[in-house]
C-alpha positions as CSV (number, residue, x, y, z in Angstrom):
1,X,-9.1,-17.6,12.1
2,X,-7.3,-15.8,14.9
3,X,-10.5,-13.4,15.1
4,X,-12.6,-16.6,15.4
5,X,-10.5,-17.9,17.6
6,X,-10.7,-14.9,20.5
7,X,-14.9,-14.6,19.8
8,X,-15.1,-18.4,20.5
9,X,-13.1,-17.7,23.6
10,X,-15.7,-15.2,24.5
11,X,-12.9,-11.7,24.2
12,X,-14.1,-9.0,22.1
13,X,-11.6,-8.6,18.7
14,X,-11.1,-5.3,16.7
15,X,-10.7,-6.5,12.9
16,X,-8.8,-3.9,11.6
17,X,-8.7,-4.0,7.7
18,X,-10.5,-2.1,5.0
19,X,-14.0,-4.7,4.1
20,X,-14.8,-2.1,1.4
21,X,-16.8,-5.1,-0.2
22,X,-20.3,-5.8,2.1
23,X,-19.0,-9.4,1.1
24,X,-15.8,-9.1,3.0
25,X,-17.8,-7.2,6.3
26,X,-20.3,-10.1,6.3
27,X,-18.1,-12.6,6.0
28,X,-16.4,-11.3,9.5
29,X,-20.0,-11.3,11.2
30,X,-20.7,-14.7,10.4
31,X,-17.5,-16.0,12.6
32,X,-19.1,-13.8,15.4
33,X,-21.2,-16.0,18.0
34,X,-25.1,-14.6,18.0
35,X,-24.9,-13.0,21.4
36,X,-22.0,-10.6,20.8
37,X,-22.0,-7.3,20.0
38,X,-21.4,-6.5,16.6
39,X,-19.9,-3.0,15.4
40,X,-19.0,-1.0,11.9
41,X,-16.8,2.0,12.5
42,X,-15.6,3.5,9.6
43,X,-12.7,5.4,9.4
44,X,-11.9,7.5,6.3
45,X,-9.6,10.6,5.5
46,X,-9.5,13.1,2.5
47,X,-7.8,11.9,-0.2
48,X,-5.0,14.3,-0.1
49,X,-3.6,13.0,3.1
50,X,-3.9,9.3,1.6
51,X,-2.1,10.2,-1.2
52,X,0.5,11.9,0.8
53,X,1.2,9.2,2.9
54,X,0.2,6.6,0.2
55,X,4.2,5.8,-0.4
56,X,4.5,3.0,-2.8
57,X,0.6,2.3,-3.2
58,X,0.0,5.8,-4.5
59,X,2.7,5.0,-7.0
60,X,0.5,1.8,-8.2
61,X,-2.5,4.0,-8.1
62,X,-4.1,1.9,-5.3
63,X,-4.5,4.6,-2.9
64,X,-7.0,6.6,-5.7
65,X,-8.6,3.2,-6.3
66,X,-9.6,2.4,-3.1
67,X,-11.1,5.7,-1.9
68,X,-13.4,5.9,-4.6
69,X,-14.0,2.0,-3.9
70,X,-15.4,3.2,0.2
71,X,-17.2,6.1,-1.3
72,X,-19.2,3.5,-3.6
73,X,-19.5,1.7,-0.9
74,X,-19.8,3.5,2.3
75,X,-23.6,3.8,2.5
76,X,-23.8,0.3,2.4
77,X,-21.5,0.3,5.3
78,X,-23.5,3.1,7.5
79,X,-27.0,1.0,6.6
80,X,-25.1,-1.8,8.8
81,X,-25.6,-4.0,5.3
82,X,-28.9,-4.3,6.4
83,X,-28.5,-6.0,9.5
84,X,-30.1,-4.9,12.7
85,X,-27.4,-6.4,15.0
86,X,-24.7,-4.0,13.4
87,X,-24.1,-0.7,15.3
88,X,-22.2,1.7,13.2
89,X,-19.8,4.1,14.2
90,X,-19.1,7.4,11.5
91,X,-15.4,8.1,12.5
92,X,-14.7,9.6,9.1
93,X,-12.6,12.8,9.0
94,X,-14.1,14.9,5.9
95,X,-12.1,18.3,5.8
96,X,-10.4,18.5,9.0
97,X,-13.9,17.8,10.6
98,X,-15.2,14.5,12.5
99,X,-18.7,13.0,9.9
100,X,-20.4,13.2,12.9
101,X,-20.3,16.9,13.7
């Protein structure tokens, strides 16, 4: 709602969360008025350093879950879901290295 909330008052909003689901990522873009510029960055580290900072969600095994839930899911991501109004940035770190490189 907040998200929404600064589109409709015409300010640009960072949605900072995971959308590993394309269901959750679309759902986001549908609040976003037609004329504004829409953008995927994904953002990604190896699994060691998750796990190392992982604290009580590596204990529950989430932090495994949900890095092989964004590899399953990534190219979905980088395709934009489809959508030709989605720019997508690569800011995933894959050995030490920026995806990009």
């Amino acid at each position: 709602m907040r998200s929404a909330k600064t589109l409709g008052d015409g300010r640009s909003v960072i949605v900072d969360a995971m959308h590993i689901e394309a269901d959750d990522r679309l759902r986001q873009l549908a609040i976003a008025p037609a004329d504004v510029q829409k953008r995927y960055a994904l953002i990604d580290r190896p699994l060691a350093d998750k796990q190392r900072d992982g604290g009580w969600r590596g204990q529950k095994g989430l932090v495994d879950k949900y890095h092989r839930l964004f590899a399953d899911q990534a190219d979905a991501a980088l395709a934009a879901d489809g959508r030709d109004d989605v720019e997508v940035i690569d800011l995933r770190i894959r050995e030490g290295k920026q995806a990009a490189e």
